[in-house]
C-alpha positions in Angstrom: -54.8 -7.9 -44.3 -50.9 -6.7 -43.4 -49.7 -3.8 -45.0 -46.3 -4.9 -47.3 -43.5 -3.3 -49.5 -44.1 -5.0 -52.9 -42.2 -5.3 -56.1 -44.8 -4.8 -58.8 -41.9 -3.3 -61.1 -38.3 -3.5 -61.6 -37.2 0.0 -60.2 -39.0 0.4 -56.7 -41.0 -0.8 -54.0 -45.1 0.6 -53.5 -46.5 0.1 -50.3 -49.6 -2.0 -50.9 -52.2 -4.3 -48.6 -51.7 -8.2 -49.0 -53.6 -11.1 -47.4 -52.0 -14.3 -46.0 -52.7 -17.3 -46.0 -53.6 -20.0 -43.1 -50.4 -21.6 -42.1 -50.5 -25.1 -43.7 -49.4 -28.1 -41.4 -45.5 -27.3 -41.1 -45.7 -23.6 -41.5 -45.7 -19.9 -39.1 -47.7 -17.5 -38.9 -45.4 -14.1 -37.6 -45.6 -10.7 -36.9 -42.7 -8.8 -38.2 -41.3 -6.7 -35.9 -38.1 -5.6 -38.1 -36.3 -5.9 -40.9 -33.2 -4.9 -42.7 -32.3 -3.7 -46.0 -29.9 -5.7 -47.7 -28.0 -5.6 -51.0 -29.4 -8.8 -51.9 -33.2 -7.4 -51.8 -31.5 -4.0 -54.4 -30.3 -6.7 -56.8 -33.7 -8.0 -57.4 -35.3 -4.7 -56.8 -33.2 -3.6 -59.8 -33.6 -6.7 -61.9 -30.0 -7.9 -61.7 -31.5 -11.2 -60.6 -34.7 -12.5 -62.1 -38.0 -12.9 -60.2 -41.3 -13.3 -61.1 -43.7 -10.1 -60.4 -45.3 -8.8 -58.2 -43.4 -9.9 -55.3 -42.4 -9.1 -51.8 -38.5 -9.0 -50.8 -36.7 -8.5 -47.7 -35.5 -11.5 -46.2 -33.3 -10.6 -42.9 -36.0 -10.0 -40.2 -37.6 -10.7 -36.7 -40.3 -11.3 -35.2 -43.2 -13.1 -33.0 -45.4 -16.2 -33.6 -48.8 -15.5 -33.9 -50.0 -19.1 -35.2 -48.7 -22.1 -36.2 -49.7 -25.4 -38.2 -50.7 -28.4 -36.7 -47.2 -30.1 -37.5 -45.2 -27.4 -35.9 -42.9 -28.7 -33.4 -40.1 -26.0 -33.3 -41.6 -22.6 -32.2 -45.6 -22.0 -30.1 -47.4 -18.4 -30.4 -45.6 -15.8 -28.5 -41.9 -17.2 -29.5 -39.4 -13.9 -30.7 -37.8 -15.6 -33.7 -35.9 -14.4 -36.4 -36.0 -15.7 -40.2 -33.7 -17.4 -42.2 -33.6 -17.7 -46.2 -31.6 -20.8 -46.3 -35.0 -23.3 -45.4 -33.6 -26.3 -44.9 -35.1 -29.9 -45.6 -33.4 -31.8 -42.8 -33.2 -35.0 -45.0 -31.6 -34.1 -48.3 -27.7 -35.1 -48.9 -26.5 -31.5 -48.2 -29.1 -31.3 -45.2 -27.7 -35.2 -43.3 -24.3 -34.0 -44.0 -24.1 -30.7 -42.2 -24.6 -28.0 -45.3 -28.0 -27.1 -44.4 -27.4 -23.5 -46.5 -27.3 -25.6 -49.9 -30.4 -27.1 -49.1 -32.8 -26.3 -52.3 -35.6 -26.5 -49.9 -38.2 -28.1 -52.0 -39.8 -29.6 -49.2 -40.0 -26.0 -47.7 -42.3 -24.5 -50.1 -46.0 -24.7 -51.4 -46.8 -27.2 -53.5 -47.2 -25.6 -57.2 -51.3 -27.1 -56.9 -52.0 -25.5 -53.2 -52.8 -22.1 -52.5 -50.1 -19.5 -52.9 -49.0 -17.9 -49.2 -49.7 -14.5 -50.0 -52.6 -13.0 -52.1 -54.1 -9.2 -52.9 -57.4 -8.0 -54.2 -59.7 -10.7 -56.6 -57.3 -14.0 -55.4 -54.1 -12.7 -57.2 -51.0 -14.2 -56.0 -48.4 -12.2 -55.0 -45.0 -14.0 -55.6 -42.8 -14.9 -51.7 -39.3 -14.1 -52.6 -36.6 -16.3 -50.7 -39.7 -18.6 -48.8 -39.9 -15.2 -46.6 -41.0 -11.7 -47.9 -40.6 -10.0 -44.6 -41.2 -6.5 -46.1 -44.4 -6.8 -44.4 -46.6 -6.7 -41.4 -46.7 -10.5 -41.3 -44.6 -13.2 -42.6 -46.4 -17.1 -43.6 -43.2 -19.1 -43.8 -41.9 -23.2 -43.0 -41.3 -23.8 -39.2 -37.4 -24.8 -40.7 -37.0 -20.9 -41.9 -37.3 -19.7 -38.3 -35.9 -20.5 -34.9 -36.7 -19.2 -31.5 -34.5 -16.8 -29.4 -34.5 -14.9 -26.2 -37.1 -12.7 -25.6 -34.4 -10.3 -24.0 -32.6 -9.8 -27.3 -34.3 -6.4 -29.1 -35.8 -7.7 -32.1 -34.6 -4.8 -34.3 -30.7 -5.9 -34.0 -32.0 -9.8 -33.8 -33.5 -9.1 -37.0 -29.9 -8.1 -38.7 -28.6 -11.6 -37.8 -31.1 -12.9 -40.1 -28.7 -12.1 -43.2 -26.0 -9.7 -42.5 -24.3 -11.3 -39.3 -25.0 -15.2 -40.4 -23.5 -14.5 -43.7 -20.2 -12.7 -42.1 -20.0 -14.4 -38.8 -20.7 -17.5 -40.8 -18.1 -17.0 -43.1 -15.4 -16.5 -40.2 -16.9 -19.5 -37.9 -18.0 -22.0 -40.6 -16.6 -21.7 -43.7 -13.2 -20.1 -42.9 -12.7 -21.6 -39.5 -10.5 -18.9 -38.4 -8.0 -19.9 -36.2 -6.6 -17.8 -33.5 -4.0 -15.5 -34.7 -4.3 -15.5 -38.4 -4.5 -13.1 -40.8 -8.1 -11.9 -42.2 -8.8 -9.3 -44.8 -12.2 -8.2 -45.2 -13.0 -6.4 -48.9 -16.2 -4.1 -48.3 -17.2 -2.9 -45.1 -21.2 -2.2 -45.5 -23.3 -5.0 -43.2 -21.9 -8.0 -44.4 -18.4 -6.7 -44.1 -18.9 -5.3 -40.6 -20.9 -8.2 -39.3 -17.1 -10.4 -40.7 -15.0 -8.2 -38.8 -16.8 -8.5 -35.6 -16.8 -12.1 -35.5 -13.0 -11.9 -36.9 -12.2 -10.3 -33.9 -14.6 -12.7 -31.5 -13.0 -15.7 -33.5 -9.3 -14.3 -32.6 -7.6 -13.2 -35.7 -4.4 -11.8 -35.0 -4.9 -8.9 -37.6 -8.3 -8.1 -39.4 -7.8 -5.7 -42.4 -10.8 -3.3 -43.6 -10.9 -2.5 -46.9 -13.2 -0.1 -48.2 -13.0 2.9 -50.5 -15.2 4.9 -47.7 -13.3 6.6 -44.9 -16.9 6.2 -43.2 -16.9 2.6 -43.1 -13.1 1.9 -42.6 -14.0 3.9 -39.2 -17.3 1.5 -38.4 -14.8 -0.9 -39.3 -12.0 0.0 -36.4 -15.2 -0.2 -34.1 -15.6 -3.2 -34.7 -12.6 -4.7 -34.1 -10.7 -3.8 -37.4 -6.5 -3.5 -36.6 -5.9 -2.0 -39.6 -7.8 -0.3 -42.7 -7.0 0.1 -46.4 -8.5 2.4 -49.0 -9.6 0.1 -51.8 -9.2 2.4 -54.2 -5.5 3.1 -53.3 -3.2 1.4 -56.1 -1.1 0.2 -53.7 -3.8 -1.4 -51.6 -2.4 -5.0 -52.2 1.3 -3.7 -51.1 -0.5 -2.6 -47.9 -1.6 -5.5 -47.1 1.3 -7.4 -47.9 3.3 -5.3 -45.7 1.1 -5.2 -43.1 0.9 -9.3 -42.6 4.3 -10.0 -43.7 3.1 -11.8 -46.7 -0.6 -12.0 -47.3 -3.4 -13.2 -45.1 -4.6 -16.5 -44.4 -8.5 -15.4 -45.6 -9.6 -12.9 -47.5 -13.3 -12.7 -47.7 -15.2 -10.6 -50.1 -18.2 -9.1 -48.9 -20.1 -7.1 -51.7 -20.7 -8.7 -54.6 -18.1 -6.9 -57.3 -15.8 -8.2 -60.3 -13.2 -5.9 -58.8 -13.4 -6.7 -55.0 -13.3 -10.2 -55.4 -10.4 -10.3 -58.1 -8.4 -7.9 -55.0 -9.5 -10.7 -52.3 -7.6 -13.6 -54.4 -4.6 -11.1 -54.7 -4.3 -10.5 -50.9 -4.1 -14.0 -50.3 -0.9 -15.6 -48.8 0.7 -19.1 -49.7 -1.7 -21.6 -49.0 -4.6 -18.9 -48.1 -8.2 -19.4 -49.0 -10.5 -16.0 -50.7 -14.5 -16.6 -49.8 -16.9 -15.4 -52.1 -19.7 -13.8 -49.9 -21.3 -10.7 -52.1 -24.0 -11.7 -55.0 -21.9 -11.0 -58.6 -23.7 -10.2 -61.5 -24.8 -13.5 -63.0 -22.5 -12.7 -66.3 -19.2 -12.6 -63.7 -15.8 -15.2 -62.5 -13.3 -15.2 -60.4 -10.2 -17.5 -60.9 -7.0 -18.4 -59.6 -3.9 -18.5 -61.7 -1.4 -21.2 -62.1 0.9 -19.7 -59.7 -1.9 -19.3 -57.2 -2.5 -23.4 -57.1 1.0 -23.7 -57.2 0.8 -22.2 -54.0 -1.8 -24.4 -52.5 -4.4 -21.1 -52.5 -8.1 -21.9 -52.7 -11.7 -19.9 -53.3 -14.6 -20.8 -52.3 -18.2 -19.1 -52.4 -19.9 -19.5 -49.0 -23.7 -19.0 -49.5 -25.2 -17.3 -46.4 -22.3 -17.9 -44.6 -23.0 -21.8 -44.5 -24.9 -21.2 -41.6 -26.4 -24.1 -39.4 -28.9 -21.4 -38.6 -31.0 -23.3 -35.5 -27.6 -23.6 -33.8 -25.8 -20.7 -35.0 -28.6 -18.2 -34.5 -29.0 -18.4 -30.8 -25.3 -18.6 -30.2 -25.0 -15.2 -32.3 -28.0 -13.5 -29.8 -26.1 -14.7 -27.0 -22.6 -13.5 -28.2 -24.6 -9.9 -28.6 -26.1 -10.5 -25.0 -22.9 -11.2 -23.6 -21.3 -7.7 -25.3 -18.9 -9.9 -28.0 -21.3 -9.1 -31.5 -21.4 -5.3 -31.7 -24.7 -5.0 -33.5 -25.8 -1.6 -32.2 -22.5 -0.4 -34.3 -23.9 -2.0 -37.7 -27.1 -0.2 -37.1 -27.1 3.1 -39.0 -30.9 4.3 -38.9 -34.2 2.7 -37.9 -37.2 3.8 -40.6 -41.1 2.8 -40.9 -42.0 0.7 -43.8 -43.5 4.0 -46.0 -39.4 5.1 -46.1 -38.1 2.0 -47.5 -37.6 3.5 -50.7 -35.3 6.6 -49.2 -33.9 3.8 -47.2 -32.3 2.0 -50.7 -31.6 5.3 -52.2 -29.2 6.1 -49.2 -27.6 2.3 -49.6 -27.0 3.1 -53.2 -24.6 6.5 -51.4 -22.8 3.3 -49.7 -21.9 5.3 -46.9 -23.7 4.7 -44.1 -23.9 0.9 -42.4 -27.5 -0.9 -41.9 -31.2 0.6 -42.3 -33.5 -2.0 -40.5 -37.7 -1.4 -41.3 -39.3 -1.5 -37.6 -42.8 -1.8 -37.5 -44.9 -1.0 -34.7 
């Protein structure tokens, strides 16, 4: 039995005891160690996004192998790993040409006629959200939704690469491809937004722009390697910005998931400059370019989990920490027991502090 935050309502989390399955032929068996709270896991919590009940969430975690399946080539028992949501295939069209993160991942999950993963009480099936549900003392997930790191990195800021850093790193390293001395604007400043400047400044971007109606997190944001920061809510924000690159920057990327931030992202842009999507929208929103926009050659583009190529990118990222270049002890705010998780969304709602990460003993 393993002791799990679960979903039985839309509203809140109840701590509750779940049973796991043996790992099939191509899955892992893993002790969670940590996990973070992301804004992903509040949007199904709160039923902005669909899922069936009761379920597990939190999906950006670390652990250790405990088992594995018989087909399991990529991690043994005793590996530190740390999850991934984007599961890939490795033979689909996205997977064989290099866009492993829009990989749907059939192959990934259980088969509708096998046994579910996770069960409670009488057989009931309790439903895995993202192929991981890592609010919990043990995660059952597909050997291609975890890779192996080094045991020297502590697994409570390894488990924050999971999400938060792929996603914004990502976004810089993959789908922007930064070049050394361009412009970057960053539009929200909470993990995600962080984890972007960081690897802005790693990547070389001659300025990195904050921008974040929080004086708390523009301040996180100079940290971590922000030049300059902008109060969203100032109505001359855009001006700012404009002033401050001489034009625009050459990426703006949009890390929370709002109507407003990603309509301001488009108008920071520069001629010829690309806005990345990163935040989850409410389903019911769009984001658009005008005609003068394509005129000048802008683009947008949404850039799910920062198009990771996570078995290559995730060990880089723990290295680039080891190696003092990813600040991840900055993005950190407070480490809480599983029993707090609720107090732990309540404070994310506040939006002022960075990253709460679940350790368990």
């Amino acid at each position: 039995m393993a002791k799990a935050a679960i979903l039985e309502t839309v509203g809140g989390l109840t701590i509750g005891e779940v049973e796991l399955a043996d790992p099939a032929p191509h899955e892992v068996l893993i002790d969670t160690k940590a996990c973070g709270l992301c804004h992903s896991d509040l949007h199904f919590i709160e039923g902005a996004y669909p899922h069936p009940l009761p379920a597990i969430p939190g999906h950006e975690a670390a652990g250790v192998v405990r088992a594995v399946g018989s087909e399991v080539t990529t991690v043994k028992p005793g590996d530190h790993v740390v999850s991934c949501l984007s599961a890939f295939c490795g033979h689909c069209e996205f997977c064989v040409t290099g866009r492993m993160a829009l990989c749907m991942g059939a192959d990934t999950r259980r088969d509708q006629t096998a046994a579910p993963r996770i069960t409670r009480g009488g057989g009931e099936t309790v439903n895995q959200m993202l192929n991981l549900s890592a609010f919990a003392e043990q995660m059952l997930i597909h050997e291609h939704a975890c890779v192996a790191i080094d045991k020297d990195m502590p697994l409570d800021r390894a488990a924050i690469i999971g999400c938060a850093v792929t996603t914004g790193a990502g976004a810089i390293f993959n789908a922007c491809s930064v070049v050394p001395g361009e412009a970057v604007a960053v539009v929200g400043c909470g993990g995600v937004g962080l984890a972007t400047i960081n690897a802005a400044k790693i990547a070389g971007a001659g300025k990195v722009i904050a921008i974040d109606p929080l004086p708390e997190k523009r301040q996180l944001a100079e940290v971590l390697g922000a030049t300059h920061t902008v109060d969203a809510m100032a109505d001359d924000a855009v001006e700012q910005v404009m002033k401050i690159t001489g034009g625009g920057v050459h990426h703006a990327i949009e890390a929370v998931g709002r109507q407003a931030s990603a309509d301001l992202a488009v108008k920071l842009l520069r001629r010829g400059g690309t806005a990345t999507i990163l935040g989850m929208m409410p389903l019911d929103c769009k984001v658009g370019l005008g005609a003068m926009d394509l005129l000048s050659g802008k683009k947008l583009q949404g850039a799910i989990m920062g198009m990771n190529h996570f078995p290559v990118d995730l060990p880089r990222l723990v290295d680039f920490y080891m190696r003092g270049l990813l600040d991840l002890d900055t993005i950190i705010a407070e480490r809480i027991p599983l029993e707090q998780i609720n107090e732990g969304f309540e404070k994310m709602k506040q939006g002022t502090s960075a990253r709460s990460v679940v350790v368990f003993d």
